[in-house]
C-alpha positions as CSV (number, residue, x, y, z in Angstrom):
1,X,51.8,40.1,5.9
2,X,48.3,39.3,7.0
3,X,46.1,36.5,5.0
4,X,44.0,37.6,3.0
5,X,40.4,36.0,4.0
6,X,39.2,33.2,1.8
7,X,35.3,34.3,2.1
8,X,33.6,35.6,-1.0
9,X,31.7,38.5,-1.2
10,X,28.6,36.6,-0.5
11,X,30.1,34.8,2.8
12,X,28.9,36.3,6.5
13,X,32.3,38.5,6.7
14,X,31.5,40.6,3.4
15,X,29.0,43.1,5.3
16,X,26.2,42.9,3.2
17,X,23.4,44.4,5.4
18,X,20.4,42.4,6.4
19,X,17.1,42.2,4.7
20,X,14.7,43.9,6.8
21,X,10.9,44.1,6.8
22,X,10.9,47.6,4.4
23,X,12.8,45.2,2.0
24,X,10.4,42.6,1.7
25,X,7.7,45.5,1.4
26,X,8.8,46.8,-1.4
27,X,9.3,43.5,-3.3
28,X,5.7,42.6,-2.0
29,X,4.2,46.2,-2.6
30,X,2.8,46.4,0.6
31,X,3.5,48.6,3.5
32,X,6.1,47.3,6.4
33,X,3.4,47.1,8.9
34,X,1.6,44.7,6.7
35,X,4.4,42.1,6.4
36,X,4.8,42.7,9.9
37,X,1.5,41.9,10.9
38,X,1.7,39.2,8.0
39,X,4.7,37.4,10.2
40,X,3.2,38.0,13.5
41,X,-0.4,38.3,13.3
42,X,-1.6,36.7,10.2
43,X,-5.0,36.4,11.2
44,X,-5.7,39.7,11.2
45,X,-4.4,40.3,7.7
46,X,-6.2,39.3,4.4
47,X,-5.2,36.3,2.5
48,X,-4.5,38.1,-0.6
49,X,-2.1,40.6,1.8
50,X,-0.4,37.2,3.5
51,X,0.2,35.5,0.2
52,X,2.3,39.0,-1.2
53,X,4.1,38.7,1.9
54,X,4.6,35.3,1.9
55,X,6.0,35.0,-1.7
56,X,8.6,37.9,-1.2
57,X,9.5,36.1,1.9
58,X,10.9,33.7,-0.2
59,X,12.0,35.2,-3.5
60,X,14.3,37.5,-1.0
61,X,15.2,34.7,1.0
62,X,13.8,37.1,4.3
63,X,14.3,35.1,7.9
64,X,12.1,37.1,10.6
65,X,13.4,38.4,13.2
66,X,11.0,36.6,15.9
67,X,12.5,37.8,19.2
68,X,13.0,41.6,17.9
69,X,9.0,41.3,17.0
70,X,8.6,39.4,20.8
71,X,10.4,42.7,22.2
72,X,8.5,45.0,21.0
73,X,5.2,43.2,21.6
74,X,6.2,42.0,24.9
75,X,4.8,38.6,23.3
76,X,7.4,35.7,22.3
77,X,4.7,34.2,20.1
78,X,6.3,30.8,21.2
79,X,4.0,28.1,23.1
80,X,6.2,25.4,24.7
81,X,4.6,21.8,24.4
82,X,5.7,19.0,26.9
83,X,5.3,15.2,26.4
84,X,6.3,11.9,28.1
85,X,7.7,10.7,24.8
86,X,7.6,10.7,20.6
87,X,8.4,6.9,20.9
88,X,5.1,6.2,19.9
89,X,2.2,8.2,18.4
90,X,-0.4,7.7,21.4
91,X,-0.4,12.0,21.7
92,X,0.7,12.2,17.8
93,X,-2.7,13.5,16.6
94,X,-3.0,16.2,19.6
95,X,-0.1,17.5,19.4
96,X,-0.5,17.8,15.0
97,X,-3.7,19.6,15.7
98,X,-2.5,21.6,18.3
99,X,0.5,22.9,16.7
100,X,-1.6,23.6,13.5
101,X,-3.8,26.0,14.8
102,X,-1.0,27.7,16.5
103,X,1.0,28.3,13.7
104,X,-1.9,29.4,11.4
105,X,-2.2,31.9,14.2
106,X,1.6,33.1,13.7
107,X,3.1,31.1,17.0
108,X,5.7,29.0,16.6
109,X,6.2,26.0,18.9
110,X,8.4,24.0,20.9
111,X,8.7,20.3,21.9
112,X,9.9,18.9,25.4
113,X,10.4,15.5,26.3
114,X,9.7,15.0,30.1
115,X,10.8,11.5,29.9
116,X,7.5,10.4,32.0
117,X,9.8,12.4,35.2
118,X,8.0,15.1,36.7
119,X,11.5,16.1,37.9
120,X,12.7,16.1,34.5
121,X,9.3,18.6,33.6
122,X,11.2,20.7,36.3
123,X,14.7,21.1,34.6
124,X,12.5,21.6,31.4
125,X,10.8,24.1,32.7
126,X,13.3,26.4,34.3
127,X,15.0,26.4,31.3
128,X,12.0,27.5,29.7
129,X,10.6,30.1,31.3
130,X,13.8,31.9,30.8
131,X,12.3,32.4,26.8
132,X,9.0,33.9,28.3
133,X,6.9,31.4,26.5
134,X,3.5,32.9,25.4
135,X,1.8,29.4,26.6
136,X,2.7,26.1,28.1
137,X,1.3,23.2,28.0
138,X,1.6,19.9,30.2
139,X,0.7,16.5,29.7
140,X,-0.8,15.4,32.9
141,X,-1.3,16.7,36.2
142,X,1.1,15.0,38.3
143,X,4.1,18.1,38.3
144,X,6.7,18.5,41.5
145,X,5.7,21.5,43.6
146,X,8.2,23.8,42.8
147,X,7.1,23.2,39.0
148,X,3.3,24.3,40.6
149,X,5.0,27.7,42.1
150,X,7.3,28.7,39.2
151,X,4.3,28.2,36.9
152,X,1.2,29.9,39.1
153,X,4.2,32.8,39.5
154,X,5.0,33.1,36.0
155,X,1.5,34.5,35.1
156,X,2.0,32.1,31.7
157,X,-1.8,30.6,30.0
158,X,-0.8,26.9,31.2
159,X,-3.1,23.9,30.1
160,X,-2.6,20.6,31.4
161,X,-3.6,18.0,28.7
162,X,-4.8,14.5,28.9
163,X,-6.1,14.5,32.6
164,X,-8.5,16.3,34.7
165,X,-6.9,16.8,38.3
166,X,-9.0,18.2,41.2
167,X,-5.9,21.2,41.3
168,X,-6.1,22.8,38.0
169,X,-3.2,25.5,37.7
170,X,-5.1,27.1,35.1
171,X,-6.2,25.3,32.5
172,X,-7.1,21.1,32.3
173,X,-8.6,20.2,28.9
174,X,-8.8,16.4,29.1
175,X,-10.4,13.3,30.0
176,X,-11.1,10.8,33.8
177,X,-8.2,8.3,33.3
178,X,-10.3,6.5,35.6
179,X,-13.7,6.7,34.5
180,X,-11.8,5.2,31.6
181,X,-10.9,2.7,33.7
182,X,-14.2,1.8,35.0
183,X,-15.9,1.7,31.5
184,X,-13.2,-0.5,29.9
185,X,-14.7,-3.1,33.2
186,X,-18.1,-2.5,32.6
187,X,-17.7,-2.9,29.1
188,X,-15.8,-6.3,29.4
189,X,-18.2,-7.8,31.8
190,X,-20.9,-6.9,30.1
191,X,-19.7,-8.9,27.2
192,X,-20.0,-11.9,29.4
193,X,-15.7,-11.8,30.6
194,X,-15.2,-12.7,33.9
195,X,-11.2,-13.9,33.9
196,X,-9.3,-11.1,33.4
197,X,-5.4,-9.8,32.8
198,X,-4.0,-6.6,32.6
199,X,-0.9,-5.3,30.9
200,X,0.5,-1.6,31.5
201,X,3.1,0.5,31.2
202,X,3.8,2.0,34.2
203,X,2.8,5.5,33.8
204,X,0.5,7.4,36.2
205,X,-2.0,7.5,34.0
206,X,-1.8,4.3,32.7
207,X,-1.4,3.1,36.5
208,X,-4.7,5.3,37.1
209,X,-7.0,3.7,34.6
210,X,-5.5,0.2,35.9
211,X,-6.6,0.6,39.6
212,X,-9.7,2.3,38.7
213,X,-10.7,-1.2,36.3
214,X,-9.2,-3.4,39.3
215,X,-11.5,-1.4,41.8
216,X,-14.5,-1.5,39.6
217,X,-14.2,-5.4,38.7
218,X,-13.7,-5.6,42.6
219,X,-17.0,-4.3,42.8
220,X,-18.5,-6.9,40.8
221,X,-17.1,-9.6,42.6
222,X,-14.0,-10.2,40.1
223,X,-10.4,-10.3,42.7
224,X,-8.3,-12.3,41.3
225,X,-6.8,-10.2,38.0
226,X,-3.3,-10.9,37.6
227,X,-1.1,-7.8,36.7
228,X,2.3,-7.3,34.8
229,X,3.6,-3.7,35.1
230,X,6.4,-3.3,32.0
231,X,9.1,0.2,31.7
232,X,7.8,3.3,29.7
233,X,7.7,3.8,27.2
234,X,5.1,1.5,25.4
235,X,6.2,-1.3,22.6
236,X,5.5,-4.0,21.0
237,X,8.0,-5.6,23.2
238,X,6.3,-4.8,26.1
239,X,3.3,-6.6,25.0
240,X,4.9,-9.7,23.9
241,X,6.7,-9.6,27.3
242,X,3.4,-9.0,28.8
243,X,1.7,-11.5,27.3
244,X,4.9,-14.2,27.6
245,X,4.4,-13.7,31.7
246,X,0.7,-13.5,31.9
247,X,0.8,-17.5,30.2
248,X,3.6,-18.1,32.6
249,X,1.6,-17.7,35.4
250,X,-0.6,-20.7,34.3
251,X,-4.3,-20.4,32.6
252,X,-4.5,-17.7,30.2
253,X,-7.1,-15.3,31.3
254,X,-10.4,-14.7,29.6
255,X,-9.5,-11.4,28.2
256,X,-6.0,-8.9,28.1
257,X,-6.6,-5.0,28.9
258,X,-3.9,-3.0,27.8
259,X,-2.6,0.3,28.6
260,X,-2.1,1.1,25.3
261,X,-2.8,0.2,21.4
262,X,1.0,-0.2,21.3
263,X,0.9,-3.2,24.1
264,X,-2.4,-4.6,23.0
265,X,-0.3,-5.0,19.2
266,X,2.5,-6.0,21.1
267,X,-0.1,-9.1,22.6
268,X,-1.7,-9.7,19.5
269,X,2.0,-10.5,17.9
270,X,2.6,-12.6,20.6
271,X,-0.9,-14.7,20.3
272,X,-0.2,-15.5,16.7
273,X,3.1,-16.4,17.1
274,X,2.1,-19.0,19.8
275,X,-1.2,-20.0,17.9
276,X,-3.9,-18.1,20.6
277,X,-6.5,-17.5,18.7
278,X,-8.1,-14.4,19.3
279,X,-11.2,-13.4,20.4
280,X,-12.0,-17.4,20.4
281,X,-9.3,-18.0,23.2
282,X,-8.0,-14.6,23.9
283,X,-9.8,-11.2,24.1
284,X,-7.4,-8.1,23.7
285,X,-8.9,-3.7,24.9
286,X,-6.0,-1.3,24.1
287,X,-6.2,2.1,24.8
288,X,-6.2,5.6,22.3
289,X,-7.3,4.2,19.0
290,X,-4.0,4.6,16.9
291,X,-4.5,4.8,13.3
292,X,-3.4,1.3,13.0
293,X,-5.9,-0.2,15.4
294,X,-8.5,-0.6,12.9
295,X,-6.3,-2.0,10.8
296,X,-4.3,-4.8,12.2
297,X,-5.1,-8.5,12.3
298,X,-8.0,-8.9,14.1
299,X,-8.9,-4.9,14.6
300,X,-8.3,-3.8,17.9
301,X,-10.9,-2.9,20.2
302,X,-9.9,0.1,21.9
303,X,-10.9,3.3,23.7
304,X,-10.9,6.6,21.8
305,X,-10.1,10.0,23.4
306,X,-10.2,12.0,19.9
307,X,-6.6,13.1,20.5
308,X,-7.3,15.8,17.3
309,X,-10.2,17.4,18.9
310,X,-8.5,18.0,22.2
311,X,-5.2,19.5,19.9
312,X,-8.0,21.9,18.6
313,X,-9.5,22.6,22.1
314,X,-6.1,23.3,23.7
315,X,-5.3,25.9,20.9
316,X,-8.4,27.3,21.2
317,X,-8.1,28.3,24.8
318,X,-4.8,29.5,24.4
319,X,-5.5,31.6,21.5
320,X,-8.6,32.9,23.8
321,X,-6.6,33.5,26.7
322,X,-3.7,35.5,24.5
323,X,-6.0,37.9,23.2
324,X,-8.1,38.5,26.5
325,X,-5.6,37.9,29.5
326,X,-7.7,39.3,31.9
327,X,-11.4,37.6,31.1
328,X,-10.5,34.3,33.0
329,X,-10.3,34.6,36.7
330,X,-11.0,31.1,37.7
331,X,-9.2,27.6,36.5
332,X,-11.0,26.3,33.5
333,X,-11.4,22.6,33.2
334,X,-12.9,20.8,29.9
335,X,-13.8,16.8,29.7
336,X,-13.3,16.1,26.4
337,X,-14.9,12.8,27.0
338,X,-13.9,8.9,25.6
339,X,-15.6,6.4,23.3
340,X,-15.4,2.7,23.7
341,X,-14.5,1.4,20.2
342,X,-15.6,-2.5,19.3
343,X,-14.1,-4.3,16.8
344,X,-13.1,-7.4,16.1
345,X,-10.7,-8.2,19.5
346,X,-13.4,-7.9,21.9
């Protein structure tokens, strides 16, 4: 004799039949359309329409079907978001902002760690753009060249965040690593520093705001800048290490620049822990303005990109470039700018 199941009525083998969008209509007392466009289009419904839909959504425990509504659009409403790493919050508030205005738009996102590998951006991607992705976006310009092809095929809105390249594949909304570079040196020396050290990861864009500072203190007259290159990604680690091998080399230099707020932490650890006092024997520069920056002991100086307002920017151009596909002919680039930030390390 066969076994009877053990499932209840309520279990996935009892055929109850789906919820469906007239369903949640009729609890909300709208018209299907509406919580359709509610789901997938919310800025074109009211709020008063949204927040119907929105509370039978979850008094009927409704999940929408996203890639039945992406068939019959032709539109996944999905952007796919690539980043180096989440081991530290350097791209935190971009990516927040960025993913905020998408899903107030009804696009849902997803998050892919490249591992700093532009050959790992490339497995990423071919997996990828099998899901049709509404948008993509890159951090950084340096991509393999079949990751150039497959994209400029693909006919995908792409932005490449964080740099400005001289090859845009469509869209670059970001800052000049290295007229970072060169403002962090004229800033220093201009503060009277002429010995100086430099700690970085060793990221390509971290290497590109190093070389550009090394060039430009080259250029007035400085050489001699010892350099430790630590592993991605960034850590306090990396700037206690950093710091540990700059003293080994002998004299401490005048001032530290770091790649990031992470190292220049990491480097004022280290100080206290050996008794450098800092600015008095040690100046310390880091790099993004972390939300702790202005808070540790002494506050960082640092170099603010206003990772929000490029999240913002980023969304906006995709949002722009969903609704009119065929108004943009020609790659669009957007300097978002930098701000040196003094406190009390410098």
């Amino acid at each position: 004799m066969a076994r009877k199941s053990s499932k209840t009525a309520s279990g996935p083998s009892s055929g109850t039949p789906a919820l469906t969008l007239i369903d949640v209509a009729k609890v909300a007392g709208v018209s299907p359309i509406t919580v359709s466009r509610a789901l997938h289009r919310p800025e074109i419904v009211s709020e008063a329409a949204r927040e119907k839909v929105l509370a039978a959504v979850k008094a009927t425990g409704y999940v929408p079907n996203m890639l039945a509504g992406g068939l019959a659009s032709n539109k996944s409403r999905l952007v796919a978001i690539f980043l180096p790493t989440i081991a530290h919050s350097i791209f935190a508030d971009t990516v927040q902002a960025l993913i905020d205005q998408l899903t107030a738009s009804g696009y849902q996102t997803m998050i892919g760690l490249t591992g700093y590998s532009p050959e790992q951006e490339e497995q990423l991607l071919a997996a990828v753009l099998g899901r049709r992705p509404d948008g993509i976006v890159l951090t950084g310009t340096l991509h393999t060249e079949e990751s150039r092809e497959r994209l400029s095929r693909s006919s995908i809105p792409v932005v490449e965040a964080w740099e400005l390249g001289t090859e845009p594949i469509d869209m670059q909304i970001g800052f000049s690593h290295e007229a970072v570079g060169r403002a962090m040196a004229d800033y220093l020396y201009g503060k009277g520093y002429r010995q100086f050290g430099l700690v970085s990861v060793d990221d390509i864009r971290a290497l590109k705001r190093g070389r550009a500072l090394l060039d430009q203190l080259a250029s007035l007259g400085i050489t001699d800048v010892p350099v430790e290159i630590m592993q991605t990604p960034a850590t306090l680690l990396s700037g206690r290490e950093g710091l540990r091998q700059l003293k080994g080399r002998g004299s401490l230099p005048e001032v530290v620049v770091c790649s990031s707020d992470t190292v220049a932490q990491g480097i004022l650890a280290e100080a206290a822990s050996q008794g450098i006092k800092v600015p008095e024997e040690l100046a310390v520069l880091g790099f993004g303005d972390l939300s702790s920056a202005a808070h540790v002991y002494p506050a960082l100086s640092t170099v603010n990109v206003d990772g929000a307002r490029m999240g913002k920017l980023i969304a906006k151009a995709l949002l722009a470039r969903f609704q009119n596909p065929d108004q943009y002919t020609e790659p669009v680039q957007l300097d978002t700018g930098f701000t040196i930030v003094e406190r009390s390390t410098t």
